[in-house]
ChimeraX commands (.cxc) that place a marker at each C-alpha (Angstrom):
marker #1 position 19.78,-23.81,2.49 radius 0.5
marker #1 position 21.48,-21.30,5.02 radius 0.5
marker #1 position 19.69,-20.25,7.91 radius 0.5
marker #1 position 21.27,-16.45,7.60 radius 0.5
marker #1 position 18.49,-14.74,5.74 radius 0.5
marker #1 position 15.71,-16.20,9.30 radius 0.5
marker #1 position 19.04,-14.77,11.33 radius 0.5
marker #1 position 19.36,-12.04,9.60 radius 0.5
marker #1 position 15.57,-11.25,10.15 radius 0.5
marker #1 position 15.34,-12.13,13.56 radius 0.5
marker #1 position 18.24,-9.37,14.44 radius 0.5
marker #1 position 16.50,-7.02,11.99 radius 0.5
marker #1 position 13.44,-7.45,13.83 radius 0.5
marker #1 position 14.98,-7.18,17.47 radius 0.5
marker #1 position 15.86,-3.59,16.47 radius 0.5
marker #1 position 12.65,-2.89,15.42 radius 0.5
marker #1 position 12.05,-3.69,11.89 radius 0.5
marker #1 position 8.66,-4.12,10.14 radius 0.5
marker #1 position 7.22,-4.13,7.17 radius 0.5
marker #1 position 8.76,-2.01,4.58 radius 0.5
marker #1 position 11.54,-1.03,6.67 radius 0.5
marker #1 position 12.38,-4.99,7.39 radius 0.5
marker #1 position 11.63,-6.01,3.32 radius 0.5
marker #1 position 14.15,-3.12,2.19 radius 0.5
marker #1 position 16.92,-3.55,4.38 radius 0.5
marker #1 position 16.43,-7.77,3.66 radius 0.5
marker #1 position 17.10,-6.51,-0.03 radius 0.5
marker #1 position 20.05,-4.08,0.86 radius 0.5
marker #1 position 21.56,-6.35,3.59 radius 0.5
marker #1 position 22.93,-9.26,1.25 radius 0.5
marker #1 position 24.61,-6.52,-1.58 radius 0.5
marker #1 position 26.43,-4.72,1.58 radius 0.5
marker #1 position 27.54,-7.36,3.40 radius 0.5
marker #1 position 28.12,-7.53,7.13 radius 0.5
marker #1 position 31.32,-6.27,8.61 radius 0.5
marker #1 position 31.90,-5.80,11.91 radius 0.5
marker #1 position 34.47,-3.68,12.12 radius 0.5
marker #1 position 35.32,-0.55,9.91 radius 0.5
marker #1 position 36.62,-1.13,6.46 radius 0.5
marker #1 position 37.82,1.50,3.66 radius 0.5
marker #1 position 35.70,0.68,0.93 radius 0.5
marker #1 position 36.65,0.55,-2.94 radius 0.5
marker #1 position 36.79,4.65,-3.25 radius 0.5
marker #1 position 38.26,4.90,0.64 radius 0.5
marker #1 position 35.36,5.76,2.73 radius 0.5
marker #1 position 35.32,4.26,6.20 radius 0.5
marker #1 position 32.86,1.64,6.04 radius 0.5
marker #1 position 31.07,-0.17,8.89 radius 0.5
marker #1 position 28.04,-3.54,9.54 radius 0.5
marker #1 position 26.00,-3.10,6.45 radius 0.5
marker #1 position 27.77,-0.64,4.49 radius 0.5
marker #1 position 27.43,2.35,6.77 radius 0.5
marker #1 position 29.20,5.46,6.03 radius 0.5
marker #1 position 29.35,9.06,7.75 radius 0.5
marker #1 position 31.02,11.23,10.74 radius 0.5
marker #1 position 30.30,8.60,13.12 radius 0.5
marker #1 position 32.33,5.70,11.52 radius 0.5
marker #1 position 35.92,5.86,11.61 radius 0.5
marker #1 position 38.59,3.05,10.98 radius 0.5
marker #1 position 39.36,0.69,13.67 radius 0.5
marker #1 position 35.67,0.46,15.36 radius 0.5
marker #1 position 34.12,-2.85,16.04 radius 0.5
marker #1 position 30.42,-3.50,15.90 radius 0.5
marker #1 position 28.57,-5.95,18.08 radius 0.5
marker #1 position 25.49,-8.12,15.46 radius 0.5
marker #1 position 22.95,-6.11,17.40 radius 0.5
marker #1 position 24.64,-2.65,17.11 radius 0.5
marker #1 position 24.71,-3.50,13.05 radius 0.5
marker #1 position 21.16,-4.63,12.96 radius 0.5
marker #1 position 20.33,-1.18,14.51 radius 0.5
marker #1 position 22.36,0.83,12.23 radius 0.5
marker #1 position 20.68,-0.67,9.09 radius 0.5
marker #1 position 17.12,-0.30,10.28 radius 0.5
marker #1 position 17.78,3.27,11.51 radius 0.5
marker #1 position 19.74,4.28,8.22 radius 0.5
marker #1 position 16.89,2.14,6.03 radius 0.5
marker #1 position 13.85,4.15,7.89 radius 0.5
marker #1 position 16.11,7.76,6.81 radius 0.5
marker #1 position 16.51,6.56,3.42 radius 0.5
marker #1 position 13.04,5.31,2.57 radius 0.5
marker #1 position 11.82,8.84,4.02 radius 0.5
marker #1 position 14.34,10.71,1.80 radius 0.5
marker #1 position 13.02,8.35,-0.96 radius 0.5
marker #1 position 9.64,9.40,-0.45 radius 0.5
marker #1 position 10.60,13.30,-0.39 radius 0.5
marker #1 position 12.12,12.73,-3.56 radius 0.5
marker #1 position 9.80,10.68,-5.39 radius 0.5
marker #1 position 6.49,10.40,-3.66 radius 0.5
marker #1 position 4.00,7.92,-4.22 radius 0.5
marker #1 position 6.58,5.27,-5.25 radius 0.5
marker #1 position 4.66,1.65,-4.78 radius 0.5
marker #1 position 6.05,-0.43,-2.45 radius 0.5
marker #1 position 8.57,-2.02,-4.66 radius 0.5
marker #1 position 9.79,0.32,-6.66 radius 0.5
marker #1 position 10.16,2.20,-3.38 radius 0.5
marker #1 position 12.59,-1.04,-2.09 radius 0.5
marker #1 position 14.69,-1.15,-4.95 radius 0.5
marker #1 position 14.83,2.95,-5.24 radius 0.5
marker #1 position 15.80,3.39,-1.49 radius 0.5
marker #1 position 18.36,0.24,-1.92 radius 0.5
marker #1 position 20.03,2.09,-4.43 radius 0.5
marker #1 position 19.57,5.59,-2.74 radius 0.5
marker #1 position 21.54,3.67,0.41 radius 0.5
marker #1 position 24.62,2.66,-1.56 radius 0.5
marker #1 position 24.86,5.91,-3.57 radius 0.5
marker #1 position 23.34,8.38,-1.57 radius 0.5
marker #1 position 19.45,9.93,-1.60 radius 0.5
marker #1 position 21.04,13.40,-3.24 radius 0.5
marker #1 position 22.38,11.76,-6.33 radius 0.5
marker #1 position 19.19,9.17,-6.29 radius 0.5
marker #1 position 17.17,12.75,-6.22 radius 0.5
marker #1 position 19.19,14.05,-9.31 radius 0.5
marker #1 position 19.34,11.24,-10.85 radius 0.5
marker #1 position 17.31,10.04,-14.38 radius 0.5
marker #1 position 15.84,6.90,-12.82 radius 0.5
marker #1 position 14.30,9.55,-10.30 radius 0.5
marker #1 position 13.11,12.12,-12.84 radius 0.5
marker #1 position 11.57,8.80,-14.72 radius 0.5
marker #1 position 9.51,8.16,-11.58 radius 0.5
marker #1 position 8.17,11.53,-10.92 radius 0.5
marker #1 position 6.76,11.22,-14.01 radius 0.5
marker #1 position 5.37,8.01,-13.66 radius 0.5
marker #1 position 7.67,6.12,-15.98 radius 0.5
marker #1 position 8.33,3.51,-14.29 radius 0.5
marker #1 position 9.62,1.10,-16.60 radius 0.5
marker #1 position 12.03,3.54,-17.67 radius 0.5
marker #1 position 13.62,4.46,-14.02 radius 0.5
marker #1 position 13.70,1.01,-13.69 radius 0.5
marker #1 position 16.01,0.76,-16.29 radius 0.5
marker #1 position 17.98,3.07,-15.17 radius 0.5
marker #1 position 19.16,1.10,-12.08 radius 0.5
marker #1 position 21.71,-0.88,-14.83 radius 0.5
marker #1 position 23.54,2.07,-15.50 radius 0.5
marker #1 position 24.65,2.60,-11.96 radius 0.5
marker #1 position 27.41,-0.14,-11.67 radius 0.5
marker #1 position 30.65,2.31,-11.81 radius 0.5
marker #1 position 32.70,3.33,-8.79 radius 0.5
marker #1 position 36.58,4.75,-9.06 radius 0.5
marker #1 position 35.68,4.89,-12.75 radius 0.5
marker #1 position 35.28,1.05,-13.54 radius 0.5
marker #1 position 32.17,-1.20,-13.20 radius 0.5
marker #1 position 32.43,-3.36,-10.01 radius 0.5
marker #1 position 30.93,-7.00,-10.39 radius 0.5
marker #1 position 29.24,-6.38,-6.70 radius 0.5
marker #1 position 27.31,-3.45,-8.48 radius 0.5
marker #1 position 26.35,-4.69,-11.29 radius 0.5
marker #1 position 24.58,-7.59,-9.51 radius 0.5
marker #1 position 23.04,-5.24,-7.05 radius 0.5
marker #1 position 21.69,-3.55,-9.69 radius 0.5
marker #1 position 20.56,-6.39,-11.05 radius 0.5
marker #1 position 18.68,-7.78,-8.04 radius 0.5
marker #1 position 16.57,-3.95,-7.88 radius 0.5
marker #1 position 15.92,-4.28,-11.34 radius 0.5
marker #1 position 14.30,-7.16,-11.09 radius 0.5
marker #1 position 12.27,-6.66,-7.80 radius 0.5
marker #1 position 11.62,-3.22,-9.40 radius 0.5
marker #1 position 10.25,-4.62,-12.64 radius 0.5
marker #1 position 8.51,-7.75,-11.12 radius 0.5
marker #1 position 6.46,-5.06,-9.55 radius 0.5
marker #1 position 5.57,-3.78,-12.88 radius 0.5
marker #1 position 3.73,-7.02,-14.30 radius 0.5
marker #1 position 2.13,-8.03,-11.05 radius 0.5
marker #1 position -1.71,-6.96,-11.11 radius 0.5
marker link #1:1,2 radius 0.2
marker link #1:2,3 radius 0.2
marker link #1:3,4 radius 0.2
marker link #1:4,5 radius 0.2
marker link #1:5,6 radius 0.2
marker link #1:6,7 radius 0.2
marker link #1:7,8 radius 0.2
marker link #1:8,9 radius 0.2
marker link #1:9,10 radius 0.2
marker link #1:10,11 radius 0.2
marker link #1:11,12 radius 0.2
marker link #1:12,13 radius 0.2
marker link #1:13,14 radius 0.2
marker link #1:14,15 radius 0.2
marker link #1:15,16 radius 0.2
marker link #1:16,17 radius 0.2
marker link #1:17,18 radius 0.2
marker link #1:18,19 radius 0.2
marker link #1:19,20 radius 0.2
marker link #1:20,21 radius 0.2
marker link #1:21,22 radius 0.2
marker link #1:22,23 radius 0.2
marker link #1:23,24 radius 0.2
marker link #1:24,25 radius 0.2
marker link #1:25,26 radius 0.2
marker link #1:26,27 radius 0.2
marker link #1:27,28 radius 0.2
marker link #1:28,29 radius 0.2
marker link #1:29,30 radius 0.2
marker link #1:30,31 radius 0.2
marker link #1:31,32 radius 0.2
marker link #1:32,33 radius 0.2
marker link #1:33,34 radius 0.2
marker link #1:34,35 radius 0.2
marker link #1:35,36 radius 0.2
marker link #1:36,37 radius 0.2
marker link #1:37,38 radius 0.2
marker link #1:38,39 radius 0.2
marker link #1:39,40 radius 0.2
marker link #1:40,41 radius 0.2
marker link #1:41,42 radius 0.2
marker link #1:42,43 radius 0.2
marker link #1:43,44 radius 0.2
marker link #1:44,45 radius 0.2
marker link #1:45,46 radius 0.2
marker link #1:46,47 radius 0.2
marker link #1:47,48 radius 0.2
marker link #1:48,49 radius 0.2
marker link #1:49,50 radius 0.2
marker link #1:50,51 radius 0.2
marker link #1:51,52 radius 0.2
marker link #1:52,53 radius 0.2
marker link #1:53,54 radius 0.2
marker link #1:54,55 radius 0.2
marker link #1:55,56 radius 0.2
marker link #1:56,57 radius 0.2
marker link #1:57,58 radius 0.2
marker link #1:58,59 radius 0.2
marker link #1:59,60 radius 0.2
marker link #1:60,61 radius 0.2
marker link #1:61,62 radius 0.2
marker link #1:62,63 radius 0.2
marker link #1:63,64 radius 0.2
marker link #1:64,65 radius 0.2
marker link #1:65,66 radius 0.2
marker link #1:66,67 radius 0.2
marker link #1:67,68 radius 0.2
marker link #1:68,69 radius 0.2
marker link #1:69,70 radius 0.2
marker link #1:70,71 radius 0.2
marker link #1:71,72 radius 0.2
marker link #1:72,73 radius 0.2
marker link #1:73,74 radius 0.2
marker link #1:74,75 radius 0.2
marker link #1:75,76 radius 0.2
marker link #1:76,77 radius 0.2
marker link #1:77,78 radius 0.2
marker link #1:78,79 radius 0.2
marker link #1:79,80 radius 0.2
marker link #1:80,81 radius 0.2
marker link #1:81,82 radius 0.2
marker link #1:82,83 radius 0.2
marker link #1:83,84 radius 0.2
marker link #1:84,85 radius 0.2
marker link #1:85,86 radius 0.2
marker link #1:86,87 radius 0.2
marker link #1:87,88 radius 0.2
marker link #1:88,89 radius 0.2
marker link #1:89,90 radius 0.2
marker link #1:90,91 radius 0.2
marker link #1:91,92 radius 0.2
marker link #1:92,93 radius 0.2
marker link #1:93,94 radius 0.2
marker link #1:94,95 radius 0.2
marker link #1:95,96 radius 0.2
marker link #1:96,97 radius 0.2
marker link #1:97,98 radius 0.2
marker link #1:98,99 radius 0.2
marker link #1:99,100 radius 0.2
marker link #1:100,101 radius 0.2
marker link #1:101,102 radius 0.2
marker link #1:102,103 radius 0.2
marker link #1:103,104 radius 0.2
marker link #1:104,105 radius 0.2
marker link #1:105,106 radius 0.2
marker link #1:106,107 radius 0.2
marker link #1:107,108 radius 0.2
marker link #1:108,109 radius 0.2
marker link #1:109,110 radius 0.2
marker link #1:110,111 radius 0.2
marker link #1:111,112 radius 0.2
marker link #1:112,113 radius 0.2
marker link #1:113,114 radius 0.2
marker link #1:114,115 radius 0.2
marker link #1:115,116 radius 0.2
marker link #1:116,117 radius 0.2
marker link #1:117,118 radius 0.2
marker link #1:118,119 radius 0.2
marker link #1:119,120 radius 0.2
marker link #1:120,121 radius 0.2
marker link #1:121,122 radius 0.2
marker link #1:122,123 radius 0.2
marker link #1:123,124 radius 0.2
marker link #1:124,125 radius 0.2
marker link #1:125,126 radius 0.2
marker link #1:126,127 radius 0.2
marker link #1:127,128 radius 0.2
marker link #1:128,129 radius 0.2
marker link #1:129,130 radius 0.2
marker link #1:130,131 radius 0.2
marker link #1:131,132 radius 0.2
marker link #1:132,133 radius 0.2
marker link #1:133,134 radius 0.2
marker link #1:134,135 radius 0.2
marker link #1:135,136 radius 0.2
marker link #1:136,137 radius 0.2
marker link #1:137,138 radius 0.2
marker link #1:138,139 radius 0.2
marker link #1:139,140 radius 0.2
marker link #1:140,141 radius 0.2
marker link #1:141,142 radius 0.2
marker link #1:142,143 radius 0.2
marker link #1:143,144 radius 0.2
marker link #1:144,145 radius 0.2
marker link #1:145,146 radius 0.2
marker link #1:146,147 radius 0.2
marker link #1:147,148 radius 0.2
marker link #1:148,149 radius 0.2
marker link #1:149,150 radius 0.2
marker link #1:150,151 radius 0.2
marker link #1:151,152 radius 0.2
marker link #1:152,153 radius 0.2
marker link #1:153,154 radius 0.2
marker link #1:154,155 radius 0.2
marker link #1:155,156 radius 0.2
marker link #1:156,157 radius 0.2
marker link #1:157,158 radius 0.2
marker link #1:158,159 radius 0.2
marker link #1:159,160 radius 0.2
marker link #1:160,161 radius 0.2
marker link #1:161,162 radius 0.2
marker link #1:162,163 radius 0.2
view
């Protein structure tokens, strides 16, 4: 068994990560990847550590393991509060998968999306199922996506039948 996952958490947790913050960005975390220096990803945004986009990240920066492990706590703790503007009252969960998805395609499409109008109104199993559509980028489905999706279906729908 690898020992990146108690790694992984340690740096996560060295930057401040707990609780939900530290189980969502443990689910996001293996679907980005870790890359230490700036990448184009597969539509041509510059790409940084765990999948990090935006004004700050341009091509040809390198990222020290603790600089990453900040970025992804700081960008999970935006997201799951953009999450929770969107779609209040999520349980914990649903929340996880919702804000895992919300990181890789943004909170504003999340916000527009189906899945989200599902959970507003408390269908659940329904925006759940809506994660599996989301699996396109450039126009074709990527195999990364579709077992991202995949892995916040399931956490999402395990939460379903537990109580």
């Amino acid at each position: 068994m690898s020992t990146l996952p108690s790694v992984l958490r340690a740096r996560l947790l060295a930057a401040g990560a707990t609780g939900t913050v530290l189980a969502t960005a443990l689910l996001i975390a293996p679907s980005e990847g870790e890359r230490r220096q700036t990448y184009s990803d597969p539509v041509g945004i510059p790409t940084a550590c765990f999948g990090q986009t935006g004004p700050a990240i341009h091509m040809g920066q390198r990222y020290s393991a603790e600089q990453c492990a900040a970025m992804l706590v700081g960008e999970v703790g935006r997201k799951l509060a953009e999450v929770d503007t969107c779609t209040p009252g999520l349980p914990g969960p649903l929340r996880q998968a919702f804000t895992s998805f919300a990181y890789n395609v943004g909170t504003a499409a999340y916000c527009r999306s189906s899945m989200a109008a599902k959970a507003r109104k408390g269908d659940y199993a329904g925006a759940c199922t809506e994660l599996s559509r989301w699996v396109y980028a450039g126009g074709k489905p990527l195999p990364g996506l579709v077992s991202r999706r995949a892995r916040e279906r399931t956490v999402c729908e395990e939460a379903l039948h537990v109580g």
